[in-house]
N, C-alpha and C positions, 0 to 999 in steps of 0.2 A: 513346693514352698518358694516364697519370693527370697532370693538372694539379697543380703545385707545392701549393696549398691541400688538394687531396685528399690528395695524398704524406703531407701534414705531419699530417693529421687519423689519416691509420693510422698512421703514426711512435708520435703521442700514445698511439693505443689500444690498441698490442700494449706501452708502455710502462708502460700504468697497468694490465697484467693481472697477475693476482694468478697464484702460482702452481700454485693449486687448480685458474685457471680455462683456467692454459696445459695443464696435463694433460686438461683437458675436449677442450682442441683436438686434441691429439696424439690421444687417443685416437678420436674423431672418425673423423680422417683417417686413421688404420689403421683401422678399422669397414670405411669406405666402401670403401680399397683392398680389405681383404678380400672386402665384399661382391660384391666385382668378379669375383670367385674363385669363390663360391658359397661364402664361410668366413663365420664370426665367432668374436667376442670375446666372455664373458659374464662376469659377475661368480656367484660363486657356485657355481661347474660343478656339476651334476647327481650326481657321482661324491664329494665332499667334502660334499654336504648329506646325501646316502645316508648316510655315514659318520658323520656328528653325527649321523641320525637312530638307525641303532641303537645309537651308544654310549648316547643319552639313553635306549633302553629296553634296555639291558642286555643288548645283542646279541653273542654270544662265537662264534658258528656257522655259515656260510651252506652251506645244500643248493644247489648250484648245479647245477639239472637244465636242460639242453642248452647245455652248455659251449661248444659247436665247437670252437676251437682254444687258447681258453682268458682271451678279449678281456675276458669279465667277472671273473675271478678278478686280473688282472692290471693292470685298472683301480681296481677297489678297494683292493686292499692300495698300489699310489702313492698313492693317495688317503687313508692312513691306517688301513685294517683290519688290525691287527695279530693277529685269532681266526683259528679253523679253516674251511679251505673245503673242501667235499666234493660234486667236481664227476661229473659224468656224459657222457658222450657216446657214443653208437653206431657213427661213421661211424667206423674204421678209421684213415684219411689222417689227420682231426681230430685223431681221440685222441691220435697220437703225436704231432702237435705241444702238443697240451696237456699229453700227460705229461711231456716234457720243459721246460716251463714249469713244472709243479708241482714238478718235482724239486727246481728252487733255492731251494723252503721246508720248513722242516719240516710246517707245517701246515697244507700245501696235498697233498688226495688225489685222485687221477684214478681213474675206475673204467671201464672201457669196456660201459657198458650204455647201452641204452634204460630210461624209467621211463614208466610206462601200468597201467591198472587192476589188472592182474593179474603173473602170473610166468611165463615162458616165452621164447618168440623170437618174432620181429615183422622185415618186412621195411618197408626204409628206399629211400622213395624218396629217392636222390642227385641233388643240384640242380648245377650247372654251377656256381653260383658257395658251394656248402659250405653257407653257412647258412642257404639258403632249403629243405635236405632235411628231408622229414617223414617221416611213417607216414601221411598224408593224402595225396590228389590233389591237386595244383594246380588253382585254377579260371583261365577266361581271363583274370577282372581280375589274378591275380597276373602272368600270364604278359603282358598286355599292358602291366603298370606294372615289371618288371624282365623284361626278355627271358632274362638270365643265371639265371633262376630254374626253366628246363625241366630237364627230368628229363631224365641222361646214364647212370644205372644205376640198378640194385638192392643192396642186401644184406642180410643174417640179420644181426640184433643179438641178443644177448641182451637180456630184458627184465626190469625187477624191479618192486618196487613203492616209493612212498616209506615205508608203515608197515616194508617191510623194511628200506630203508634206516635209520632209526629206529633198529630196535635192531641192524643188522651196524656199526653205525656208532659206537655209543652216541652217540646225541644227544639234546638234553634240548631238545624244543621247544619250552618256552620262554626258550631263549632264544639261540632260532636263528632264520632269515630263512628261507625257499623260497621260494625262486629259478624260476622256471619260462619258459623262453622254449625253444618245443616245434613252433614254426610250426603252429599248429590244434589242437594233440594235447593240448590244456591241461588242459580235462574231463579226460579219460581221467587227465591226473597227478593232477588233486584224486580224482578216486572212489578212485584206488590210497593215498592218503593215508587214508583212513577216518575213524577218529577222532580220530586223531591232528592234521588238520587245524587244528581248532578249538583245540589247544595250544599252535600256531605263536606265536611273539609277534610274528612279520609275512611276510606274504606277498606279492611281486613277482611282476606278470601280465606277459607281453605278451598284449595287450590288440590284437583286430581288429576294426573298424569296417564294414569290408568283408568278406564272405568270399572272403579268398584261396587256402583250402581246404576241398575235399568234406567238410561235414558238420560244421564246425567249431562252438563256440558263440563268438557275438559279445562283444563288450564287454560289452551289457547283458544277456545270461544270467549272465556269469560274475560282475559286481557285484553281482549279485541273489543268487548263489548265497552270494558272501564276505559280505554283511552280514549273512542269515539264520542264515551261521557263525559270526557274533561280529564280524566285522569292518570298519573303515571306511577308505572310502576318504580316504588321508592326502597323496599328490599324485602328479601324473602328468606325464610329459619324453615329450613329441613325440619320435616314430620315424621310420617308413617314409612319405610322401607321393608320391603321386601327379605325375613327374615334368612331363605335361603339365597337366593342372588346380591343381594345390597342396593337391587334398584329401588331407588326413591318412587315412592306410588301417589305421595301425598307432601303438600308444603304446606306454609303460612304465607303470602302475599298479601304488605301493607303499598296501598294507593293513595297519596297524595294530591289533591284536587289543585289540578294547576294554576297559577293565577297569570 
């Protein structure tokens, strides 16, 4: 038991805290509960700096190439993007639940393609848990760091390219975003962008560390590739990690087109 002296000394010093210093506490103490969870708290979210960040460069458009269900279109606009989003997805299941997500804005469109170097049809391998499917292999590291990420089918997507989306779109790249999270297939969206790349006023990787798919380019190809495009890396949000080691496997990398 705390001695009457002790009592008296925290009595004193939860009375003389300010209360700047009592929300330090509260918020502490939900931290750590959370952390108990595998949660947190942060200042700032990742989804409302995005948001400042294209409004400061006059971002009115996002290409959102691999939509799934529609998690990225529908984070952003709570978060403030009030432009146009023009998303993509091949998987069937996905689509419609993205299309029906788009439908409650006007300026939100769903398109049900694949997007990759050229124009045609392309088979999707389908992941057990949706957004781990690609047009790539799985290798063992993915399949040992999310189990729900093997392949339970196939299907034909149609496929387009981004310069076609461009102009079936009317989009003015500068002063739109591309969006790309394609599990490996990322190369393949920028070579189908052509020249038009380089007009993006910013581009959004997911970004792999590790190859978690056949033939992929890693992080450092594809940073290599955006700066020689004009672009610099502007910041990057922890993704996918490695549930028994804690290595990071996968980020978000947003590119700002230099001027």
């Amino acid at each position: 038991m705390k001695s009457a002296e002790t009592r008296s000394l925290s009595t004193r010093a939860k009375a003389n805290l300010t209360p700047g210093r009592v929300n330090e506490y509260a918020i502490t103490a939900l931290r750590n509960a959370l952390h108990k969870r595998n949660l947190d708290i942060v200042r700032n979210p990742y989804w409302v700096t995005l948001v400042r960040t294209l409004g400061w460069r006059g971002v009115d458009t996002i290409l959102d190439v691999g939509a799934n269900i529609g998690q990225y279109g529908s984070g952003i606009q709570a978060s403030g993007f009030h432009g146009r989003i023009i998303s993509c997805e091949p998987l069937p299941d996905a689509y419609a639940q993205l299309e029906h997500r788009a439908a409650r804005s006007p300026l939100w469109t769903a398109l049900r393609t694949a997007v990759g170097a050229e124009n045609g049809t392309v088979e999707v391998n389908v992941s057990a848990n949706s957004y781990s499917s690609s047009v790539l292999q799985l290798t063992n590291a993915c399949l040992e760091a999310a189990p729900k990420s093997r392949v339970v089918s196939t299907v034909q997507a149609p496929l387009t390219t981004v310069q076609d989306l461009v102009a079936t779109q009317d989009i003015t790249p500068r002063r739109a975003l591309l969006k790309v999270d394609t599990q490996g297939y990322e190369a393949a969206v920028l070579d189908g962008a052509g020249d038009e790349l380089k007009e993006f006023a910013a581009v959004q990787l997911e970004l792999s560390l590790v190859a978690l798919y056949e033939g992929q380019a890693l992080f450092y190809e594809l940073d290599e590739r955006l700066r020689k495009t004009g672009f610099e890396l502007f910041s990057v949000e922890s993704g996918f990690c490695d549930p028994t080691s804690g290595r990071m496997l996968q980020c978000d990398g947003l590119y700002i087109r230099a001027e």
